[in-house]
N, C-alpha and C positions, 0 to 999 in steps of 0.2 A: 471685564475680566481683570482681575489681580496683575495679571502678567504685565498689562499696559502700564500699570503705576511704579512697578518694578523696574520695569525698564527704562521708563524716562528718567528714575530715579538716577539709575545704576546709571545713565550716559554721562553723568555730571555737565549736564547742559544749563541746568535752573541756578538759578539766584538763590539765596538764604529763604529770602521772603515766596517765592514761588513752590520752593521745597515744603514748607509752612503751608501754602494755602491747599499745595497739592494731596498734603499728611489729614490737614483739617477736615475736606471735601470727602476724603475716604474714612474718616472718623464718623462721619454724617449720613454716610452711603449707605445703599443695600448690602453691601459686599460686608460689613462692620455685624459680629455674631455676638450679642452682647453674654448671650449663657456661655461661653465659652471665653468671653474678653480676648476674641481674635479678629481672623478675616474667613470669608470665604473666596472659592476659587471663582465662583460666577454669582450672580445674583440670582437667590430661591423664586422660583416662579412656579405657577399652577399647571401642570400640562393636561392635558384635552385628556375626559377618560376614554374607555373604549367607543361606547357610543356615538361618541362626539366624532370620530374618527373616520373615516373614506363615507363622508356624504357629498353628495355631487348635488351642488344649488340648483334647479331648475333651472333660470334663466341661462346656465352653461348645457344642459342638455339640449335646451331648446334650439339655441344656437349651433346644435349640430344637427342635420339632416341623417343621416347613418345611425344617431342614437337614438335617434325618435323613434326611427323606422323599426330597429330593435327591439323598442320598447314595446309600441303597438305590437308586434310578432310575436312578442313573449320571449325573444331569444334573448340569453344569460351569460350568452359567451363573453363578452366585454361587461352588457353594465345592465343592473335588474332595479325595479320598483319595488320594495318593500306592502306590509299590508297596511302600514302607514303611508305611506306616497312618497317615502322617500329613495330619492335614487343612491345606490350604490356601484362602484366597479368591481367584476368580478374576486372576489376575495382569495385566489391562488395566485393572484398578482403577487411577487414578491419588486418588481420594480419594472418600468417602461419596457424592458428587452420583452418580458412577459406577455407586456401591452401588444407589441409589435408583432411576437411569434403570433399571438390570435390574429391581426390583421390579414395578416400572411395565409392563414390555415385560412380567414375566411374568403377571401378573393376567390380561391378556388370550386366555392360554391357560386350561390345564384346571388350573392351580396358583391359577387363582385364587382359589378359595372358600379355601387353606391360609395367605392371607398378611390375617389380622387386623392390627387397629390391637398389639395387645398384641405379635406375632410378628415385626411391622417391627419396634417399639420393641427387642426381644429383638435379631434381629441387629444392629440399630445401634448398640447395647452391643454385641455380642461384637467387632464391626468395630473401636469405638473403643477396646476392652480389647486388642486386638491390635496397634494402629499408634498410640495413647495420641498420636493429634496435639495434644490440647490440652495437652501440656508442649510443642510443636513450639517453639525458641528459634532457629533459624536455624542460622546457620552455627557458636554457641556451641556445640551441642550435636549435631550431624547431620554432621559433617567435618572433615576436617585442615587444616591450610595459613590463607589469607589471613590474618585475626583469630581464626581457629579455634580446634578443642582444639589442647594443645600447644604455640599460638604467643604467641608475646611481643609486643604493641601498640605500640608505641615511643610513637606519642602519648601513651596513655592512662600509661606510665612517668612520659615527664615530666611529665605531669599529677599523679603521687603525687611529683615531688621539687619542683613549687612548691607544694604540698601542707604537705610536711615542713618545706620551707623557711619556711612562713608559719607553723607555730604553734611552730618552736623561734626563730623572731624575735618569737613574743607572748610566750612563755615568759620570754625574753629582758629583755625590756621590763616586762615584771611583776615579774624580780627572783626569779622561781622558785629551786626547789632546782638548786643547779649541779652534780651530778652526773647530775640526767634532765638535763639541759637537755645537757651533755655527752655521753649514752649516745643526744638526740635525734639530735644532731649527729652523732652514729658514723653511724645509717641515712639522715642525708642524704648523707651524702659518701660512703657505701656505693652508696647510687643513685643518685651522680649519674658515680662510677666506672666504674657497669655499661652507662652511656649509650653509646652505639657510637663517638661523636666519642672517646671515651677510651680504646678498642680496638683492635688491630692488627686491618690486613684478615685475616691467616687466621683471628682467631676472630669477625670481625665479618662477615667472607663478602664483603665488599664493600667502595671507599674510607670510612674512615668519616667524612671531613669532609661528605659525601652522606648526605641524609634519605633514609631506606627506613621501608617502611609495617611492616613486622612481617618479624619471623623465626622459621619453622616449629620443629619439632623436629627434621627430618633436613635443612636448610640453613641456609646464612646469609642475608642480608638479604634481603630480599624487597619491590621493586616501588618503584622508584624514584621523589621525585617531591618536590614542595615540600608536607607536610604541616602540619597545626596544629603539630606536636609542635616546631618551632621559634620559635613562640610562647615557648610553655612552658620553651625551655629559656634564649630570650633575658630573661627575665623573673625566671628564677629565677637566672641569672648574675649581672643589675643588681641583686637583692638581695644575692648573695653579696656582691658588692664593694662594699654599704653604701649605693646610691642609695634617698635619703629625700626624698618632698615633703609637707609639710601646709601648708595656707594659702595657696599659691603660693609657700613656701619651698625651696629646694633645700636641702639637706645630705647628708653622708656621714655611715657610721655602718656599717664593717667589721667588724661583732663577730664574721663567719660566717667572715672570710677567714683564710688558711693562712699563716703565716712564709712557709710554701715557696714559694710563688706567686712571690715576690720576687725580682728578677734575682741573678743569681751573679757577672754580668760585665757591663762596659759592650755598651750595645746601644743599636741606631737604630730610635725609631719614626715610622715614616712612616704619613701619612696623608694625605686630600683634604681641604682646607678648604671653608669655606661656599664657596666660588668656585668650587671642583672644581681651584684648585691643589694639585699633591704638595707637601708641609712635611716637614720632618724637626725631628724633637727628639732632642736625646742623653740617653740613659738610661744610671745609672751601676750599681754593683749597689746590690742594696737598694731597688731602684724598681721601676714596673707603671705601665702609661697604657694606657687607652683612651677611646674616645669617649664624646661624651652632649652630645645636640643640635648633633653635629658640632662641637663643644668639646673640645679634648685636656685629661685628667684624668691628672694623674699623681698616682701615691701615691707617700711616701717613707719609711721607714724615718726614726723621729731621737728625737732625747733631748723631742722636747716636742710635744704636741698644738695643730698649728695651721693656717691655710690661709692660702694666697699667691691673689690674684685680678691677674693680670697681663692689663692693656688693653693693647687695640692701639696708644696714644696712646705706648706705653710707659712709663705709667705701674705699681705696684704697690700691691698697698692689704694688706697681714699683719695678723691678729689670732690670739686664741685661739680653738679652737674649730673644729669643722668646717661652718659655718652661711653661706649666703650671704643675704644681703638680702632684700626681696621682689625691692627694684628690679634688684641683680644679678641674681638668679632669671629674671627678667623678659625680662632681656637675653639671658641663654641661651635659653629657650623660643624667644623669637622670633626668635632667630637673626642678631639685629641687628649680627654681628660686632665690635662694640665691646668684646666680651671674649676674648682670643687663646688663655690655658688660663688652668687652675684646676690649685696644686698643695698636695696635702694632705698635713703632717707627721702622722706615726703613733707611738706609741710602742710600742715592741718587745710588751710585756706585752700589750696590747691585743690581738693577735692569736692567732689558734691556732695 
């Protein structure tokens, strides 16, 4: 199950190279949905049709004395013979209590002296060896559609890309080998490609700026709705584009972000301020802005690594470095408007 991979992820227990073989292995897996370029929740498997279903093997009748006896009788209460030879359990069985209430009603007749402790215990094995409810895993392994076999979780997705996203950013930060750290990077930006906001509706089934709970194997999106998995993916974006706090410090720190990202051509971005007035900012090429604490954040493409902190007062404060203050920090958190944007110089090489 997906879950599993996520999670060891998410402990930050592994090594660079462990995270790598662990990313590879599930690249290679059942669980990897290539028409879709995602993952699935469990690995697609063929379940039993109906036919296939409540036959009771011979050699387990035989081995009961009670069921035998039944059979030769012709009695149907528990378990009958087909006009095939094959045996079945009474088919109003909805599960064992069922199995038991018959025991129970039969004693009372002339079957009773043939139903010892030893004879229940026997068919209540042969019961369980037949319908094996104790692997029962729900909808994981009993049906198609919702989260089922076959279908793609979209939460539990972007749960595996702020997953990846957090240990090729420890990777990162420890200075690891840069070619895992690079081949991490391949499977983040692999899955975060395969996310459905990244997809044309014919193959995402649905618009894909709209959260859907999962997509079966013979549809697209499926079950609209405001799910966790937009957590996960706003979280794992604000890493992409470098948002850093320790200490109550804000800073940037773009190591994950793309050249490309970076405009081509002058553009307007508009946005609501703390007031909930529309603003516009001119964006030239070579720049990206968005929000953080309803603060416009522009990156810039430029010959030198620095940041612009521009007050409402109209004043500006430039230094090196992508680091604000506590006390600026402070200002943004709490939204106290006394800072209008923050713009951070990048250098070209910094980026991927």
């Amino acid at each position: 199950m997906l879950e599993g991979q996520v999670g060891i992820l998410s402990a930050k227990i592994l090594k660079a190279d462990e995270v790598l073989e662990v990313l590879d292995a599930l690249k290679k897996s059942a669980l990897f949905r290539a028409d879709q370029y995602s993952y699935l929740l469990y690995p697609a498997k063929k379940l039993p049709g109906f036919l296939e279903r409540n036959n009771v093997p011979p050699r387990l009748v035989e081995s009961s004395s009670v069921l035998m006896t039944l059979i030769n009788d012709q009695n149907t209460e528990i378990i009958e013979q087909d006009r095939n030879g094959k045996f079945h359990f009474n088919s109003s069985f909805r599960n064992v209590t069922d199995l038991k209430n018959a025991i129970e009603k039969m004693k009372i007749d002339s079957y009773k002296s043939l139903f010892t402790k030893k004879e229940e215990r026997i068919i209540y094995n042969i019961y369980e060896a037949v319908f094996n409810h104790k692997k029962f895993t729900g909808r994981s392994g009993t049906f198609y559609g919702y989260e089922g076999l076959g279908s793609i979780y979209w939460h539990m997705v972007s749960k595996l890309l702020l997953a990846v996203y957090e240990c090729s950013d420890t990777a990162i930060q420890q200075n690891e080998n840069k070619e895992i750290i690079g081949r991490i990077l391949e499977h983040f930006y692999e899955i975060y490609e395969g996310i459905g906001v990244h997809k044309s509706p014919s193959l995402y089934g649905a618009f894909p700026t709209d959260p859907y709970s999962h997509t079966p194997s013979n549809k697209g999106a499926q079950q609209p709705g405001m799910t966790g998995q937009v957590k996960e993916d706003i979280l794992s974006r604000f890493g992409e584009l470098g948002i850093r706090i320790s200490d109550g410090q804000l800073s940037f720190d773009p190591c994950l972000l793309r050249a490309s990202e970076f405009l081509t051509e002058k553009k307007e971005f508009i946005f609501h301020n703390i007031h909930g007035q529309v603003k516009r900012i001119s964006l030239n090429p070579g720049m990206l802005a968005f929000m953080y604490c309803q603060v416009p954040i522009a990156y810039k493409i430029s010959a030198h690594d620095k940041i612009n902190i521009f007050y409402k007062d109209g004043t500006r404060d430039e230094r090196d470095g992508w680091s604000l203050t506590t006390e600026e920090s402070r200002l943004i958190f709490n939204r106290t408007d006394d800072i209008e944007r923050v713009l951070v110089l990048i250098t070209p090489s910094y980026l991927k």
